[in-house]
TIRORO-652965 format. One record per residue (C-alpha): x, y, z; residue number from 1; residue in one letter. Coordinates in steps of 0.05 Angstrom, whole numbers, plus 32768, in hexadecimal, padded with zeros to 4 digits. Example, Ala and Ser with C-alpha at 12.3 -4.5 7.8 and 13.67 -1.06 7.14 Angstrom:
<pts>
X:80F6&Y:7FA6&Z:809C&nr:1&rest:A
X:8111&Y:7FEB&Z:808F&nr:2&rest:S
</pts>
This chain:
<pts>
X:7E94&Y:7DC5&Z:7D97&nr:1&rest:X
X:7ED8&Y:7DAA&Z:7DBD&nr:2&rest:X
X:7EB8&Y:7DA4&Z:7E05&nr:3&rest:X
X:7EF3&Y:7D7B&Z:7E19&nr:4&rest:X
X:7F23&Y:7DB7&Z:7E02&nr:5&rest:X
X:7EFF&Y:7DED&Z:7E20&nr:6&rest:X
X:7EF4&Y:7DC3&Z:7E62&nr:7&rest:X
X:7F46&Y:7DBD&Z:7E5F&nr:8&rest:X
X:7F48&Y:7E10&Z:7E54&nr:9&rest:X
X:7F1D&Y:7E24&Z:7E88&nr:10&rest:X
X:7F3E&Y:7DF2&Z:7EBD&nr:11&rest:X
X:7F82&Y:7E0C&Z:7EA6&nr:12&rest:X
X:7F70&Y:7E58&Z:7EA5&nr:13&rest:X
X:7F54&Y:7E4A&Z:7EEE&nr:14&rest:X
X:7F92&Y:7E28&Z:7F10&nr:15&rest:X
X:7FBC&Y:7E65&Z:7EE6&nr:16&rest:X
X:7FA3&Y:7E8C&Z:7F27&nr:17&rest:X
X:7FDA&Y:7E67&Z:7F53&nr:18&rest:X
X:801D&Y:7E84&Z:7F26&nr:19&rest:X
X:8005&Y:7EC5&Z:7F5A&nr:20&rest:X
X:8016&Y:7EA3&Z:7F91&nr:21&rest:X
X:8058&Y:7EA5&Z:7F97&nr:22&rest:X
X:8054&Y:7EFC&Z:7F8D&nr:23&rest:X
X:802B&Y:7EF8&Z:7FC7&nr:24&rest:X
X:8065&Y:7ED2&Z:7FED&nr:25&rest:X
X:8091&Y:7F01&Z:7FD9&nr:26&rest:X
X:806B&Y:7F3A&Z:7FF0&nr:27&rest:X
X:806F&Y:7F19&Z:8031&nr:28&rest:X
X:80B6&Y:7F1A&Z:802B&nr:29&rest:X
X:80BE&Y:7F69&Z:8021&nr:30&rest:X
X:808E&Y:7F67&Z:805E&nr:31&rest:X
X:80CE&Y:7F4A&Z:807E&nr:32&rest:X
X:80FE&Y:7F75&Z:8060&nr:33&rest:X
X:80D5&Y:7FB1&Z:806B&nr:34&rest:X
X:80DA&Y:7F9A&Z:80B9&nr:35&rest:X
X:8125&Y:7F95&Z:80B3&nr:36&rest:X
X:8128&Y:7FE5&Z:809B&nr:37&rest:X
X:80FB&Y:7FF4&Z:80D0&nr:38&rest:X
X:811D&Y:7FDB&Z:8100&nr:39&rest:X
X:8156&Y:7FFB&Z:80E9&nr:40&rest:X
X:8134&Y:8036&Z:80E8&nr:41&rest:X
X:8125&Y:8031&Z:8131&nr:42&rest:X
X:815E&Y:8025&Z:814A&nr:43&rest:X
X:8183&Y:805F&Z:812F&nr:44&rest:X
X:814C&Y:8088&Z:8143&nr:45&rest:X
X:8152&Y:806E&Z:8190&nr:46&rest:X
X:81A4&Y:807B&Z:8188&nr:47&rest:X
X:8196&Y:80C5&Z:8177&nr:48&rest:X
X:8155&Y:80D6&Z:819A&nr:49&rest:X
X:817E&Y:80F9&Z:81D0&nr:50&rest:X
X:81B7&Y:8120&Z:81A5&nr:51&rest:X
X:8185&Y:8139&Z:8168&nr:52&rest:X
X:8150&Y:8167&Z:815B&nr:53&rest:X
X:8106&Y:815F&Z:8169&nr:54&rest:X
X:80F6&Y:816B&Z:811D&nr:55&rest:X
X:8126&Y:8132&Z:810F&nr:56&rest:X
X:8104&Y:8102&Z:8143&nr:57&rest:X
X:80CC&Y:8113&Z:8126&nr:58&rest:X
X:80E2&Y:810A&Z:80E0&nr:59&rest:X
X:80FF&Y:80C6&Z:80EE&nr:60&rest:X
X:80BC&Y:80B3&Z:8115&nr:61&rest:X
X:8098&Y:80C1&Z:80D4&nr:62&rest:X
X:80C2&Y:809A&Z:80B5&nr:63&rest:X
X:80AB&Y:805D&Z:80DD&nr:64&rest:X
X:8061&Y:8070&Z:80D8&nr:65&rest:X
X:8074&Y:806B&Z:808C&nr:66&rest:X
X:8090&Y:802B&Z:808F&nr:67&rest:X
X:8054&Y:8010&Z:80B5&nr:68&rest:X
X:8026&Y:802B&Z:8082&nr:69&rest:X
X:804E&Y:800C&Z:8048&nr:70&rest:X
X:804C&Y:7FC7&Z:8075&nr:71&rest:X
X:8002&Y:7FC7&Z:8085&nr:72&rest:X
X:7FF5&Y:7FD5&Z:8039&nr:73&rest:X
X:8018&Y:7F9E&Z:8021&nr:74&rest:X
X:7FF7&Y:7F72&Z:8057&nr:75&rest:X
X:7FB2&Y:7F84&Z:803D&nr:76&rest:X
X:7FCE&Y:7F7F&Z:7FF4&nr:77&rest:X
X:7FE4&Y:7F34&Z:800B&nr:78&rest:X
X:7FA0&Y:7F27&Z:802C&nr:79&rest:X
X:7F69&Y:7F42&Z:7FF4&nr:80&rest:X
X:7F94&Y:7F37&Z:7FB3&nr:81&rest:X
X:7FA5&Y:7EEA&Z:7FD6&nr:82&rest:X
X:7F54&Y:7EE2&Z:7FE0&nr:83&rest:X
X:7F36&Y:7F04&Z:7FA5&nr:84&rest:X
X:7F6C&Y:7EE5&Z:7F65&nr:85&rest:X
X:7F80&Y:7EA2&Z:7F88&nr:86&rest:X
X:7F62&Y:7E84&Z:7FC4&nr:87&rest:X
X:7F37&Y:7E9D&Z:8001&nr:88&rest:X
X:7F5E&Y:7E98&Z:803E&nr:89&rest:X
X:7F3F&Y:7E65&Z:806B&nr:90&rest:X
X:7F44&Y:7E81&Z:80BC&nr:91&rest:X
X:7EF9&Y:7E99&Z:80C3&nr:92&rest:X
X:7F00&Y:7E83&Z:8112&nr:93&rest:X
X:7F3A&Y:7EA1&Z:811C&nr:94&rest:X
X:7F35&Y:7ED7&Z:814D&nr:95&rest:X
X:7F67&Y:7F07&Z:8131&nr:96&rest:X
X:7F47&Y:7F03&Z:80F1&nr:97&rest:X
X:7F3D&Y:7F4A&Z:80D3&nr:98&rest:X
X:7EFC&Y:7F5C&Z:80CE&nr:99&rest:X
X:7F08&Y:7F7A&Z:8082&nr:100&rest:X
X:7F28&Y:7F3C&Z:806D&nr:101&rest:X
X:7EFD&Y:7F1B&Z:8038&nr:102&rest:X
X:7ED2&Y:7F5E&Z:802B&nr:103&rest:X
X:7F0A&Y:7F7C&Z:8000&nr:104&rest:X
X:7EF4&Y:7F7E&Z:7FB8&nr:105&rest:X
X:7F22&Y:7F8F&Z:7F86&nr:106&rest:X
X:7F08&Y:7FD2&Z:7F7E&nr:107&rest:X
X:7F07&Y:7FDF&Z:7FD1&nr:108&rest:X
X:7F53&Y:7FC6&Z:7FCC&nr:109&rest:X
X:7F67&Y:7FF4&Z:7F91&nr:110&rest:X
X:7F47&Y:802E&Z:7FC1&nr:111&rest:X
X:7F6D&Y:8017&Z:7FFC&nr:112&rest:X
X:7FB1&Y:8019&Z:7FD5&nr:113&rest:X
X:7FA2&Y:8056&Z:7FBC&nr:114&rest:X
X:7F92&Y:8073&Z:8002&nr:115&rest:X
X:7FD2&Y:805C&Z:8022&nr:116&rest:X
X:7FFE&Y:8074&Z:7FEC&nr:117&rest:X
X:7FDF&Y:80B9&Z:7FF3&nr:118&rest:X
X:7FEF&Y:80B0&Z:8042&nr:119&rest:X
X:8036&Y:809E&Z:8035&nr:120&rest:X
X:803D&Y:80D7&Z:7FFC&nr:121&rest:X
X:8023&Y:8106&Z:8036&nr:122&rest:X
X:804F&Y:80ED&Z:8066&nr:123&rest:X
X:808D&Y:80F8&Z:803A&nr:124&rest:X
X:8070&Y:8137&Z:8028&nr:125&rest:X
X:806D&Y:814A&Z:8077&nr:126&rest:X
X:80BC&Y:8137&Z:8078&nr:127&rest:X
X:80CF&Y:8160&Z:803E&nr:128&rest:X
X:80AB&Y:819D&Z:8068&nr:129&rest:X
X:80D1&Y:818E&Z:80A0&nr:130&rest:X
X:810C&Y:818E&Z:807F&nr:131&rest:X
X:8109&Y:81D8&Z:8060&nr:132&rest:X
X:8143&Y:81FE&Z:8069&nr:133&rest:X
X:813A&Y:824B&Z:8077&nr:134&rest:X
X:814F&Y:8253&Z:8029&nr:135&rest:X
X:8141&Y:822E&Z:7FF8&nr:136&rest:X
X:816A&Y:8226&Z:7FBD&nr:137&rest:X
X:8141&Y:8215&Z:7F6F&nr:138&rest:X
X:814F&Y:81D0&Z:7F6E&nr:139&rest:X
X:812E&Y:81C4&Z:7FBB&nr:140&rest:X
X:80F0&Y:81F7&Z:7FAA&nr:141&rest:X
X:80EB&Y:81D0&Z:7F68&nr:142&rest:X
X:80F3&Y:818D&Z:7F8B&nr:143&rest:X
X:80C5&Y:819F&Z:7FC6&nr:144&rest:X
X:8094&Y:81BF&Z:7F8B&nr:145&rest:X
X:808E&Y:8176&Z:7F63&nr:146&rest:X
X:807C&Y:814D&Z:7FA8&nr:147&rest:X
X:8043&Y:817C&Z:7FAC&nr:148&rest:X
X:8037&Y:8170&Z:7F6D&nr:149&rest:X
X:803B&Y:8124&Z:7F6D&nr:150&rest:X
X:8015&Y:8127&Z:7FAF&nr:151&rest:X
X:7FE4&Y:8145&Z:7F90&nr:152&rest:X
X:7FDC&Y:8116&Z:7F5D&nr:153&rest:X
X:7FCF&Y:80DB&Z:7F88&nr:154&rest:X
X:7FA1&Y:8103&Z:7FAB&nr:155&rest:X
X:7F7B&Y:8112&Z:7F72&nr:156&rest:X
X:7F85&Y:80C9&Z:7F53&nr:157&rest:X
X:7F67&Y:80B2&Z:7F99&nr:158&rest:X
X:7F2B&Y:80DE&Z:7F87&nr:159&rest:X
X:7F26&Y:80C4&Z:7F3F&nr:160&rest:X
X:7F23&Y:8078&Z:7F5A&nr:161&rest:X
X:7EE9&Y:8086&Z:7F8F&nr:162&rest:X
X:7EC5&Y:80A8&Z:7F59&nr:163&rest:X
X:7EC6&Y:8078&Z:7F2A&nr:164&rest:X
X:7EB8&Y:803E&Z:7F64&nr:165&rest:X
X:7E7C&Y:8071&Z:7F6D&nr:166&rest:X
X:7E66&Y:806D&Z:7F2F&nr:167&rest:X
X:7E6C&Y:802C&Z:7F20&nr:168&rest:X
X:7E48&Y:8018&Z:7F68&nr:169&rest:X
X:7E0E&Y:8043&Z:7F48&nr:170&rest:X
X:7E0F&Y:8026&Z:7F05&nr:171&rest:X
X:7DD8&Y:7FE7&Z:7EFB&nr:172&rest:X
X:7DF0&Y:7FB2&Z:7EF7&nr:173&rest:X
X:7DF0&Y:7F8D&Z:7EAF&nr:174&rest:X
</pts>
């Protein structure tokens, strides 16, 4: 009836796609923050290594594998969300191109985040063990209780997602 009008629409709803552009620069710029903490990180970890306990090295290394975890998600969240809601990313011949970039779907992405954040629950989880004093008082035992308990969760969100993916992988499609 208006072709004109709906012409206008369409064009406008499709260059809406760029106002996420600017979240993805900013997700590049908590890449850089997140650097700046690990760094930190590392150096106070070198300073002590000599004068503290293995359990703490080891808690402070897990702390850096958490931070890289956190990093590499948000560089795949950058790279899929970037290529599937705004643009693909054009560096086919480069040679450091990852071989999952552009094979992301939206559902292999939501499966991905969900994987990681189970990694880095587990992770905290594995510091909170290490951390156990030989008595625990209610609020730690509580405290230590709802991390399982959130761990869990994710764990059992993560399960929910890959089953539905399933599902809907099975399902014809209409």
């Amino acid at each position: 009836m208006f072709p004109k009008i709906e012409s206008f629409l369409e064009s406008a709803i499709f260059k809406s796609r760029w106002f996420l552009a600017p979240f993805f620069l900013g997700l590049i710029f908590s890449i850089l923050l997140l650097f700046v903490k690990f760094a930190q990180e590392l150096w106070h970890l070198t300073a002590v290594v000599l004068v503290t306990s293995e359990s703490d090295v080891i808690i402070g290394i897990l702390a850096l594998v958490d931070m890289a975890l956190v990093g590499s998600l948000l560089l795949m969240i950058i790279f899929s969300g970037y290529e599937i809601f705004v643009s693909k990313i054009d560096v086919a011949g480069h040679e450091d191109r990852p071989d999952w970039m552009g094979k992301v779907d939206f559902s292999g992405l939501k499966l991905k985040v969900i994987g990681a954040i189970v990694a880095i629950s587990a992770i905290d989880l594995l510091k909170s063990f290490m951390n156990i004093p030989d008595t625990l008082t209610a609020d730690q035992s509580n405290a230590l209780f709802w991390k399982v308990m959130l761990h869990l969760a994710f764990v059992l969100s993560g399960l929910i997602f890959a089953l539905m993916d399933k599902i809907a992988g099975d399902t014809a499609k209409h």
